[in-house]
Structure formats: structure tokens, C-alpha cells
C-alpha positions as CSV (number, residue, x, y, z in Angstrom):
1,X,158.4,93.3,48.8
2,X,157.2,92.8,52.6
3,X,157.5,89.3,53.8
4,X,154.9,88.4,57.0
5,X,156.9,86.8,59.5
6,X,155.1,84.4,62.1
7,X,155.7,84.4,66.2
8,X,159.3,82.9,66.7
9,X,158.9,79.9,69.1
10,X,161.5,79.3,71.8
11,X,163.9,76.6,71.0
12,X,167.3,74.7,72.4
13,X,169.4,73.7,69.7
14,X,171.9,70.6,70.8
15,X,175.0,72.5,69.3
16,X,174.2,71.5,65.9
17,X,174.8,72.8,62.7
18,X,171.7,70.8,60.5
19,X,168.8,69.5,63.2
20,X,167.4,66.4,61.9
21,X,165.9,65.6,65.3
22,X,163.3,68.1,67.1
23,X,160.5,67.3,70.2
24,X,158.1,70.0,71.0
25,X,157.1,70.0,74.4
26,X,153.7,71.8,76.0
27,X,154.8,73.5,79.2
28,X,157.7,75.8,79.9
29,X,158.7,74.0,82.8
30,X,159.2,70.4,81.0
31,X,161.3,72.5,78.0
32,X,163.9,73.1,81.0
33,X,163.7,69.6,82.6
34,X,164.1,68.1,78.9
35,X,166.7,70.7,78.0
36,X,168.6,70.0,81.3
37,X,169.0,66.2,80.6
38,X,169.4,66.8,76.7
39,X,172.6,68.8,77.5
40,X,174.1,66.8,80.0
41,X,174.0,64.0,77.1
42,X,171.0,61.7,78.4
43,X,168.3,60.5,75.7
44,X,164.5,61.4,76.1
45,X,162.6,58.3,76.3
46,X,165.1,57.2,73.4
47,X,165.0,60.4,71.2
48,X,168.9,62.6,71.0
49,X,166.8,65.6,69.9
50,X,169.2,68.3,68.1
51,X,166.2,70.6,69.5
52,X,163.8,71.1,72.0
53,X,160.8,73.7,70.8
54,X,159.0,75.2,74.1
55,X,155.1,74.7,72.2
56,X,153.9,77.5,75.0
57,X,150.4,75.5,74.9
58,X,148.5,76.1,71.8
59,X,150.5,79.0,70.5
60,X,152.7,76.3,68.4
61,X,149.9,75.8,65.9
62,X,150.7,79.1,64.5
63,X,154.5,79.9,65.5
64,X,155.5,76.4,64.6
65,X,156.0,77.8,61.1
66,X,158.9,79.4,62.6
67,X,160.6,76.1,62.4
68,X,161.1,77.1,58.2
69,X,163.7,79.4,59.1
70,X,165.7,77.0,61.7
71,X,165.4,73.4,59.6
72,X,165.3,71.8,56.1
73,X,161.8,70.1,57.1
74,X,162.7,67.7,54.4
75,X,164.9,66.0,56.6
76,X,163.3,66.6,60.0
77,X,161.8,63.9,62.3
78,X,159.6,66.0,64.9
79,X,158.2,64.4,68.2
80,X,155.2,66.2,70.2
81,X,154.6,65.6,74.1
82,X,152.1,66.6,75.8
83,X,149.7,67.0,78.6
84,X,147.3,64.0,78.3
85,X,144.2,66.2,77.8
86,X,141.9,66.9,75.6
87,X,143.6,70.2,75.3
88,X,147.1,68.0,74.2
89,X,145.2,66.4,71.3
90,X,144.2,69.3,70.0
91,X,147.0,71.0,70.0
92,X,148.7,67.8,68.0
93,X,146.3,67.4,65.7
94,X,146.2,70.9,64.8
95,X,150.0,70.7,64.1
96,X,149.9,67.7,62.1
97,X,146.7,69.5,60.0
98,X,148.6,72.9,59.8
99,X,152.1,71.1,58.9
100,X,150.9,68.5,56.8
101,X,154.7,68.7,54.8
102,X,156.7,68.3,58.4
103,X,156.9,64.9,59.9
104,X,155.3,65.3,62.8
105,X,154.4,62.0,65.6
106,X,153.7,61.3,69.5
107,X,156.4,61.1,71.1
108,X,155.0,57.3,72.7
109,X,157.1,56.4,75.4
110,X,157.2,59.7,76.7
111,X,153.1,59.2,77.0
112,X,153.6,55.9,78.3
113,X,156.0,56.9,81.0
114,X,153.5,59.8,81.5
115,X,150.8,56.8,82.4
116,X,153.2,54.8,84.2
117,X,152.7,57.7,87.5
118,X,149.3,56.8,87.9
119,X,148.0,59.9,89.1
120,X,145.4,62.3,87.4
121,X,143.9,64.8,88.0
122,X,140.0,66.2,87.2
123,X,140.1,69.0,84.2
124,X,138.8,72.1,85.8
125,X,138.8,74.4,82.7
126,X,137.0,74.3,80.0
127,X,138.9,72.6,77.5
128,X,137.7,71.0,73.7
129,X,136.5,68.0,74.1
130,X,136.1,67.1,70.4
131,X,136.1,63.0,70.4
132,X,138.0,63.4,66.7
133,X,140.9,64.6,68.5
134,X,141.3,62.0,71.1
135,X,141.0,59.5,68.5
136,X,143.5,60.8,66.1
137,X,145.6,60.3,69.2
138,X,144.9,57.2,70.4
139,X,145.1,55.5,66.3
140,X,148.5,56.8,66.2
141,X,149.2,54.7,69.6
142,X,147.4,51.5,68.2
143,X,149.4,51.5,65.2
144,X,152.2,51.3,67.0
145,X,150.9,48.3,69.2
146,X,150.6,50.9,72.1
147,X,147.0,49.5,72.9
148,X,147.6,49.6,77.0
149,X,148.0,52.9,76.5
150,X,145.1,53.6,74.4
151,X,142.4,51.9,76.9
152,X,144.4,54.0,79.1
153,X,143.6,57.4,77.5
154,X,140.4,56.7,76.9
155,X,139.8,55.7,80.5
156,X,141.3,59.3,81.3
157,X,139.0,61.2,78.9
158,X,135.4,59.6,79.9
159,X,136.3,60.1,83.3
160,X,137.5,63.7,82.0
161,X,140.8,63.4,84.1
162,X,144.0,64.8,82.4
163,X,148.1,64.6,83.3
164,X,150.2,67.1,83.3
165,X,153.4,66.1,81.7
166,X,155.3,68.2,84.7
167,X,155.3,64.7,86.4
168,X,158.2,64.0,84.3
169,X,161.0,65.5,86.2
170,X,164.9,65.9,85.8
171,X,165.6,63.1,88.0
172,X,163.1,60.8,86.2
173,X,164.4,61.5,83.1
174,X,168.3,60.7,83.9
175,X,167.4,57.4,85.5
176,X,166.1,57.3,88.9
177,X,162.7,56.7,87.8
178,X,161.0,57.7,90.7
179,X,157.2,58.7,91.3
180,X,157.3,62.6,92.5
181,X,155.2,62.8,95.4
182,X,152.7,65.8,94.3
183,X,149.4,66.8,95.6
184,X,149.0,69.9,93.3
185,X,150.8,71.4,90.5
């Protein structure tokens, strides 16, 4: 009669009663900035989540079955965001292997936006460079028409530069669409 219960993930839920709408984000620090505009009412690169899952990294592969006991997945539209690194592709295509029942998809324009900065930044860890991931990555962007964005990515990942998607701040998000100036994160 034991049920095995998985690691609960963090989440913000809009208020709502059924979510429908959910974005998982990498970082701890860009669950606040999104949860900070989300709650003042602004849209996330046109997404009104009714949640915002804190991913913490890879740990979402196996927590995100947490998501059973907080949504009818049969309804549920999830987006994923994050870092543009090898690391960020695996994490997403681990989640859409593991979840195969959940609609899971990039969350595009946040990416694009991502790109927009035009800063990187070498990958100093040791991180998975498996080629299937980027490209399970990059043919989710091309059938969408986001092929900009793919050259883009690969540019990044044969140069083995990543983004961190902590370049998308508060202020950014509501509308001033300024470039942080950062040297390090």
C-alpha cells in the first residue's frame, strides 16, 4: 500500500484553480524575475503562464513528475527556457523523453530574446556535449521558421560558448528592453 513519491519541484501558481499554462525555467534567479513580472500581470515573451516551475538545473528530469499531483497533463501546454548550453539541451530533451504524455516545447522567443544580447560566454565546466541534443533543439526551432536562431545556436556550440538566461532581467521583461551591462555572472 506504499506509494513512492518523487522530489516536489518549486512552483508559482498564478492564483488559479486548473493551470493549463506552465514554463519551466533553469535558474533560481530567472523563476523570481519571471514570477515578479507574471504577478504584476505582464506576459513572458507572449506566454500568461498559470505556473512558473523553478527546474533547479537538471533536477527537473526526475521531480518534474511532481507536476501529476498539481495538473490534468491532458490539458497542459508546458514551455522550457533555458541556458543556451549544451547542458540546456539536455536537460530538454531529457524532459520531453521522460514526459513523453506532457506537452512539453521551447519556449522560442524567450531563446530568441536570449540571442538578441549578443554576449556569450566560454563553458568552463564540463558539460555533455552530445550533438543529438543540440539538434533536437535546433529542429524544434527550424520547424517553427526560427532558422536565425538555429545558425545562431550552432555558431554558439562549435565555438563552445553558452548564455545564461540571467541576461533576461525584470526590467527587460516589463518593457524596457535594455542590454544589462554584465562582465560576469
Amino acid at each position: 500500500k506504499m506509494k513512492k513519491y518523487g522530489q516536489m519541484f518549486a512552483y508559482w501558481n498564478r492564483g488559479v484553480r486548473q493551470i493549463k499554462t506552465a514554463i519551466i525555467l533553469e535558474n533560481h534567479s530567472t523563476f523570481f524575475t519571471f514570477k515578479r513580472a507574471a504577478a504584476k500581470g505582464y506576459d513572458l515573451f507572449g506566454i500568461i503562464p498559470d505556473a512558473i516551475i523553478y527546474g533547479q538545473g537538471k533536477d527537473i528530469i526526475s521531480s518534474f513528475a511532481f507536476i501529476h499531483e498539481i495538473a490534468d497533463i491532458g490539458g497542459l501546454k508546458v514551455f522550457y527556457f533555458g541556458d543556451i548550453d549544451p547542458e540546456g539541451y539536455m536537460i530538454y530533451k531529457s524532459l520531453r523523453e521522460t514526459y513523453p504524455s506532457v506537452n512539453i516545447s521551447l519556449q522560442l522567443d524567450a531563446y530568441k530574446n536570449l540571442l538578441d544580447f549578443g554576449k556569450s560566454y566560454p563553458i568552463k565546466k564540463a558539460q555533455n556535449t552530445n550533438i543529438e541534443n543540440l539538434n533536437f533543439v535546433i529542429s524544434e526551432f527550424a520547424e517553427n521558421n526560427y532558422h536565425e536562431t538555429v545558425k545562431h545556436l550552432k555558431r554558439l556550440w562549435y565555438a563552445n560558448r553558452r548564455i545564461p538566461q540571467e541576461f533576461i532581467t525584470y526590467e527587460y521583461l516589463i518593457g524596457s528592453k535594455t542590454v544589462p551591462e554584465r562582465d560576469k555572472l
